[in-house]
Every structure is written in structure tokens, then in C-alpha cells.
VEXROMI-318766 format. One line per 5 residues: for each residue x, y, z of C-alpha. Coordinates in steps of 0.001 Angstrom, whole numbers. Example, Ala and Ser with C-alpha at 12.3 -4.5 7.8 and 13.67 -1.06 7.14 Angstrom:
12300,-4500,7800; 13670,-1060,7140
END
This chain:
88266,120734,64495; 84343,121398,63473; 81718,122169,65520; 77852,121834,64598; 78558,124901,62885
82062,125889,61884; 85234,124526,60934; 88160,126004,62413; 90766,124529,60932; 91331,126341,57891
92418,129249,60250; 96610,128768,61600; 96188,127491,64697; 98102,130405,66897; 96308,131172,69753
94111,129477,71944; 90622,130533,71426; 87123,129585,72471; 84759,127602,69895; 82298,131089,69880
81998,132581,66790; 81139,136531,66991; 78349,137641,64221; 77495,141452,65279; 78309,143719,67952
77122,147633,68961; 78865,149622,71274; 80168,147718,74168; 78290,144225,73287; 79221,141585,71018
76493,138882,70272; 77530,135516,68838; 75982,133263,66269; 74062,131578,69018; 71925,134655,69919
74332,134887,73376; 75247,138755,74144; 78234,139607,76032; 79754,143249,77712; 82895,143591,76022
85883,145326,77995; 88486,144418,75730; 87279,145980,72292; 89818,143860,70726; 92587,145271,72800
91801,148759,72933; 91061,149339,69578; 87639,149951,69310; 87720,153288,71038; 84071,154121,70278
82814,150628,70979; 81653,148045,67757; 80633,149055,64604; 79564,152929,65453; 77460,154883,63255
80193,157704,62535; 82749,155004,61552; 80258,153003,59673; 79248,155952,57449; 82449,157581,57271
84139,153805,55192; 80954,152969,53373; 81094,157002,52049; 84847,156892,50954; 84648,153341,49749
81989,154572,47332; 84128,157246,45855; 87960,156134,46197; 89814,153131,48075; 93067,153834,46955
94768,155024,44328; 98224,153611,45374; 101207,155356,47813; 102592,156809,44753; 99862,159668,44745
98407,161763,47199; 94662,161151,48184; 92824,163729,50533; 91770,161739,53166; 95585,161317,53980
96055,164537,53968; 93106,165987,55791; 94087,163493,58371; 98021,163823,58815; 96883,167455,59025
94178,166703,61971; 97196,164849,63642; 99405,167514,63562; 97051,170482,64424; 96576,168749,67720
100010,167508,68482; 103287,168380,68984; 104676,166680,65840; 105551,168027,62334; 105248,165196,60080
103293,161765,59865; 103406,158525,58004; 100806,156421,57961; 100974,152335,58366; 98619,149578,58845
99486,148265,62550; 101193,149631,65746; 103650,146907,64727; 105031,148619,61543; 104528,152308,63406
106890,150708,65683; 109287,149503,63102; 108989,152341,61441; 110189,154590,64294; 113145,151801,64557
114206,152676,61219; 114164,156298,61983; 115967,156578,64836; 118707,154753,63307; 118784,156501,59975
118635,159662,62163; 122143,158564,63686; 123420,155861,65698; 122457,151965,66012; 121480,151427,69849
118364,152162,71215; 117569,151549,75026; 114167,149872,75519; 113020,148527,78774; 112094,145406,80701
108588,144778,80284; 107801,146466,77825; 106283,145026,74307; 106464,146885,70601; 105096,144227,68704
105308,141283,66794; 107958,142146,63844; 111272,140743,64390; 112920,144235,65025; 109697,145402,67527
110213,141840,69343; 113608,142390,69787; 113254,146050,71400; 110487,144176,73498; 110748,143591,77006
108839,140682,77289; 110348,137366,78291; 108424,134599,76513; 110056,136339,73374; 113600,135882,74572
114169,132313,73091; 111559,132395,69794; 112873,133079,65875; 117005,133780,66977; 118562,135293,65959
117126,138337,66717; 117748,141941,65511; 120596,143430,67803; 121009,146943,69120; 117998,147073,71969
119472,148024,75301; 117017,147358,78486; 116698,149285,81305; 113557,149418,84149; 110690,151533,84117
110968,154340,86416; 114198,154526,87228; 116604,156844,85634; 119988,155843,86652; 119387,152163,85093
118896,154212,81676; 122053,156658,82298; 123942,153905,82276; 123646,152402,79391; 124033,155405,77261
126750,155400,75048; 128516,156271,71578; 126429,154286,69657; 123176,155089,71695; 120490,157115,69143
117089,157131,71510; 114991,156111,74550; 111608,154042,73075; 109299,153171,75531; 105437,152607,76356
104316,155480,78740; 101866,152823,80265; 103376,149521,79695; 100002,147243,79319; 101078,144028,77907
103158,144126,81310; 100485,144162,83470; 99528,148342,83081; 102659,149578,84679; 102736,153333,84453
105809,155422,84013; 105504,158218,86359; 104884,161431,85112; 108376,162470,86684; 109991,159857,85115
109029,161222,81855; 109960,164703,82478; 113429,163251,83949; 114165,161263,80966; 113173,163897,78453
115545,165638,79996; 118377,163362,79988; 117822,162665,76499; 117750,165946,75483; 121272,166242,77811
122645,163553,75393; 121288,164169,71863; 118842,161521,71829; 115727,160871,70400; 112476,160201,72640
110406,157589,71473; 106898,157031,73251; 105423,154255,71913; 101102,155300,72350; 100120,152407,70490
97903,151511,73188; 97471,154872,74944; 97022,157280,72220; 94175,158912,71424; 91767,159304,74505
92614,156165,76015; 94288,157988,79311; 92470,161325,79110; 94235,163420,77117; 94281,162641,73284
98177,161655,73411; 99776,160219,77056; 102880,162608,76966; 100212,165385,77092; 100133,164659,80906
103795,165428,81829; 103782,168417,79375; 106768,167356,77670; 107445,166668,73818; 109143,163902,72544
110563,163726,69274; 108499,161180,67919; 104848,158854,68735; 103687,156028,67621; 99421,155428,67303
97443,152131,66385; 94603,150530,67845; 92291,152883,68566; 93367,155534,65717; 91380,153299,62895
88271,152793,65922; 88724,148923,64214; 90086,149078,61227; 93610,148668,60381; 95544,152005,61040
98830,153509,62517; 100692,156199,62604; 104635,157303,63110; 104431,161016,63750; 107766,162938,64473
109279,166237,64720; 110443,168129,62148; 114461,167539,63543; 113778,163726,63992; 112019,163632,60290
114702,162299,58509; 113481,159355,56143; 114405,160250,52474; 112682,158445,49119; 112979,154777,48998
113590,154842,52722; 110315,153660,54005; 107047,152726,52689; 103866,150395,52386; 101372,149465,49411
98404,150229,51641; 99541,153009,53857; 97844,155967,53746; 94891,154724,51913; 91927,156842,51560
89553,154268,53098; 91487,153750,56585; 92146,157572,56454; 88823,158279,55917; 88112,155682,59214
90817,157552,61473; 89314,160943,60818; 85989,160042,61720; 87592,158606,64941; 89603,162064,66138
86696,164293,65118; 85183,162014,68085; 87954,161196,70446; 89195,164662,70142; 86412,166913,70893
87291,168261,74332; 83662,167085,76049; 84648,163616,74675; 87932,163487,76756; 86358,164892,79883
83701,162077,79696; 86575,159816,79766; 88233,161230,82343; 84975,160775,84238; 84516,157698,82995
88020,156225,84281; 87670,157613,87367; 84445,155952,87829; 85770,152524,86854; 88792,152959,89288
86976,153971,92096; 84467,151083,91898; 87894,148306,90912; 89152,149707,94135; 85562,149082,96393
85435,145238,94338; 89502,144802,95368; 88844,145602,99244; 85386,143858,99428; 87665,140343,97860
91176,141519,99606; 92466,142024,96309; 95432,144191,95656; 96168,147777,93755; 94020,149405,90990
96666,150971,88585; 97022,152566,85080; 95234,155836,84174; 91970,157063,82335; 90401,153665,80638
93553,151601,80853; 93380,149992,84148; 94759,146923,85850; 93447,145130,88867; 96328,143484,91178
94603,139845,91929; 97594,138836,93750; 97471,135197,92833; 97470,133923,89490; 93958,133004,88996
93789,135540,86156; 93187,133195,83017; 90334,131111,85694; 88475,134480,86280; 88717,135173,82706
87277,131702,81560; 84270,131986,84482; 83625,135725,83056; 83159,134096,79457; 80799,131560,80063
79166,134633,81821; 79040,136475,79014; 81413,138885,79942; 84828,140148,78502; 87842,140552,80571
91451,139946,80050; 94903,138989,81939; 97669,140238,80310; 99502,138377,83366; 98264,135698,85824
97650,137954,88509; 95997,140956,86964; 92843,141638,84794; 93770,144195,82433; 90492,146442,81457
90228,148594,78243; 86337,149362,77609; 85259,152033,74780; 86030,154943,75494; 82161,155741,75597
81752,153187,78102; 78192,154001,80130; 78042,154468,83835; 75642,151736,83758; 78293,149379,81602
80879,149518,83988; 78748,148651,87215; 77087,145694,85162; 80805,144595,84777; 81361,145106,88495
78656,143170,89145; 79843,140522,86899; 83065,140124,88274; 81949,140285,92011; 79668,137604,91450
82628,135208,89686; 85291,136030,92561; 82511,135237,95113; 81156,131563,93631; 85150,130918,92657
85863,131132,96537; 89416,133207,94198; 89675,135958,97297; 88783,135863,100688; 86028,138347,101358
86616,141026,104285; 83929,143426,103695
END
């Protein structure tokens, strides 16, 4: 319904929302059309890895826009290769192909693993691959269990850390392992880094393909430009969104030469790999890859744990978990979506991905100065909410 301002209601109702309407935003602030400025640590769900609208990104679109947007998939434009070049140069992978959301990545790596050989993949509980009928359906996530049946079959689940619940599903008609290495919609569950090297080596024992999903971890967002980086393994093939495009739409299926296996006609998109998003995701890793650009993550994450864990024992909160700037705070009640609402009016950002946790995922530039103005922010809410009992 209308406000003053706006009507809404032209726009599929699909999500609840609050009547703010967003105008600008720089960096880790968004302002809306009121004049009202708030510290963002969502950036649209990790995606905007170098905070809102930043110069390099800026520059980089309105350049290629001025000399080529696309030309169609059926040629070759340089930005697509320059970039699927980048990507490999710093990874383990061989080959790339380039989609619009971590969605269609996702469904894309589906489609490999089953041209590569067999029709079951094993998935896990928790876990969440999108919003496609084939990424719902590897999806661990409950509230998708009884929506749009029948869904697509072959997705096996087994539990995060723990091998044996994996072993045992494998099979004749099992092709890979697909999972998150940080599983955020969850709650920001971490797979150990154990568990990673344990089930790269089972699949490798079995013939199977290893699928991490780094939608929401990839580039920078734990530290290292890719997650699997930190259990110094290689899987055969990654998936990237969110923060690859720094806010525009852009993913990527990268694989192995062995797993490579699409032929023509197999897979394909009429925007992927278009010069201007291309253009967009190598102004991004020329950032987020820069080795002093990861270590001031690193230092940055650190800092935002460390304080997360002084705000959790001043309130009696529980556990601060994830890794680099993908962290969870344990609230142990759910009075998530209450905090959230308070932090709003506030004019701050936060998110529950459950009802006990606030799920944080600032820029990856994120200032010292940032995250303690969110600490303060959030002490002050769970203090007037009377939402944990104070023991320090």
C-alpha cells in the first residue's frame, strides 16, 4: 500500500520489508530518501565486498558501458576473458563459466556433476544452494521441504562435520559431495578444516567430485580469496556470487580440467559473461585479491570477533562463530528478528538468519571505527530490550 511517498504495490509482494526506501549509499552507510543514515553490516548479504557504490567499481561499469555491453554469448568479449583468466591464475581451477547469480553457479555445477557421471549427489542438512528448483532441492533447509513438489530428486543429506553420516550414503549412483564450507543461511556453521581434508579424501577414495559451494565465502570474505584455501586442499569444482560482481549481478562455476566436462548446447545464458559484469568482477579481484587487502581482513575479522565475544559475556550471550567477516553471534533465545527491528529504527543493519543468532557480513573494508560504532549499537539495544541478563 502507499505511503506519503511511494507505492509499493507494483513490486510482488515476497518478503516482508520495511516502508524505507534506500536513495544512496558509500561504503558501509546507506542513507534513505528521508535524509536518515544507517551502518550497514549486511551489504545486501555479503555482496558488496567493498562496501556501496565504490569508486573502482563505479569507474570500472561506467568505462566498459561506454565502449561495449555485450555483444551476445555467441562471441568472445575481453573482459570475459581477462577475467576467467584472473580467476584461474589465482586458483586451483582450469576452466570457468560465468552466470548471473550464485543460484545458476549452483545449478550449473548440478548439471555438471551429473553430466560428468552419475545422478546422486550428497548435500547436507542445513545447508542452502539457492532458490532454483534443482539448488532448493540439494538445500538443507527445512522451510523448503513442503514448497513447489515435486521437487528435483537425487540430493542425499548428510550432517556437517561428520564423516561417517556421508560414507554412508555413498553409492553406485553417487557422482559428488556439494556443500557450503561455512554454512550461513544456517546460522554460520563452519565445517572444520579437518572435515574438509577428511572428505576430500574420501571422495577422492570413491571417484567423486568435490563441490564447495563459496557463494557466500569466496573471494576475501574468510581471509583467504577462496575458503578451501584454508585446509589446503583442491576440490574439483567452486562456485562464486555475491561478492564476485562487488553488487552487480555475477557468478561463477569454476572447475578442474577432469571435472570440465560440459560440451556445446550443454549449458548456457544470454547474459553470461557479458563485458559489463566482467568488467565489474575484475575491478573487484584486482581489490579483494591484493595480498595487503586480505591481511586487512584478516585483521579486520579478528577485531570484530574479539569485540562480539566481550558484547556476548558483558549480556551472557552465547558463542561467536564463523571465520574472517562471516560471523555469527549465539543469542541463545530467539529474540533475533526483535534485535533486528530495534537495530533498524536505530539506524543500524543487522541480520538473523535464525531466531537465535545475528548473522554479520560487513565490507570487507569495514573500519576499526565501523565495527565498534556497531558494537556500540547493539550493546545499547540488548541493554534497553532487558533481551540478556547483564553479568559484567
Amino acid at each position: 500500500m502507499p505511503d506519503a511517498t511511494h507505492s509499493f504495490d507494483a513490486l510482488m509482494d515476497i518478503t516482508a520489508r520495511p516502508k524505507t526506501v534506500f536513495v544512496r549509499g558509500e561504503g558501509s552507510w546507506l542513507w534513505d530518501d528521508t535524509g536518515k543514515r544507517y551502518l550497514d553490516f549486511i551489504q545486501g548479504w555479503a555482496v558488496n565486498c567493498l562496501g556501496h557504490s565504490p569508486a573502482v567499481l563505479a569507474d570500472a561499469l561506467a568505462a566498459q558501458a561506454k565502449l561495449l555491453i555485450t555483444p551476445s554469448p555467441a562471441y568472445y568479449n575481453d573482459a570475459s576473458l581477462k577475467l576467467a583468466h584472473a580467476l584461474v591464475k589465482q586458483s586451483c581451477f582450469d576452466q570457468v563459466f560465468f552466470a548471473n547469480s550464485g543460484a545458476e553457479a549452483n545449478e550449473g555445477a548440478i548439471k555438471l556433476a551429473r553430466k560428468y557421471g552419475a545422478l546422486h549427489i550428497i548435500t547436507f542438512e542445513g545447508g542452502f544452494h539457492g532458490r532454483t528448483l534443482a539448488t532448493m532441492s540439494a538445500s538443507g533447509k527445512k522451510a523448503f521441504e513442503p514448497l513447489f513438489e515435486p521437487k528435483v530428486p537425487g540430493f542425499r543429506k548428510a550432517r556437517l562435520n561428520d564423516l561417517a553420516s556421508v560414507e554412508v550414503l555413498i553409492n553406485k549412483n553417487t557422482v559428488a559431495v556439494m556443500l557450503e564450507p561455512i554454512q550461513g543461511e544456517a546460522g554460520v556453521w563452519p565445517a572444520s578444516d579437518q572435515f574438509l581434508r577428511d572428505l576430500r579424501a574420501l571422495t577422492e577414495a570413491h571417484g567423486l567430485l568435490l563441490i564447495f559451494d563459496e557463494i557466500q565465502t569466496g573471494m576475501g570474505r574468510t581471509g583467504k580469496l577462496f575458503h578451501y584455501e584454508h585446509a589446503e586442499i583442491v576440490p574439483d569444482v567452486m562456485t562464486l556470487g555475491k561478492g564476485i560482481g562487488g553488487g552487480v549481478p555475477l557468478a561463477a562455476l569454476l572447475a578442474t580440467e577432469k571435472a570440465a566436462c560440459f560440451e556445446h548446447g550443454d549449458q548456457g545464458g544470454t547474459f553470461n559473461g557479458n563485458p559489463l559484469m566482467c568488467a565489474a568482477g575484475l575491478a573487484v579481484l584486482g581489490e579483494v585479491g591484493k595480498p595487503e587487502f586480505l591481511k586487512s581482513t584478516v585483521d579486520a575479522g579478528l577485531f570484530l570477533e574479539s569485540e562480539l565475544q566481550k558484547l556476548s559475556a558483558r549480556h551472557g550471550l552465547g558463542e561467536v562463530r564463523g571465520r574472517g567477516l562471516l560471523l555469527a553471534l549465539d543469542l541463545k533465545l530467539p529474540i533475533g528478528a526483535a534485535i533486528v527491528a530495534q537495530a533498524f529504527e536505530a539506524g543500524l543493519l543487522l541480520n538473523s538468519p535464525q531466531p537465535d543468532a545475528l548473522r554479520f557480513m560487513p565490507a570487507l573494508n569495514v573500519t576499526r571505527e565501523e565495527i565498534s560504532a556497531m558494537i556500540d549499537g547493539l550493546d545499547a539495544i540488548l541493554i534497553k530490550a532487558g533481551a540478556a541478563r547483564q553479568v559484567a
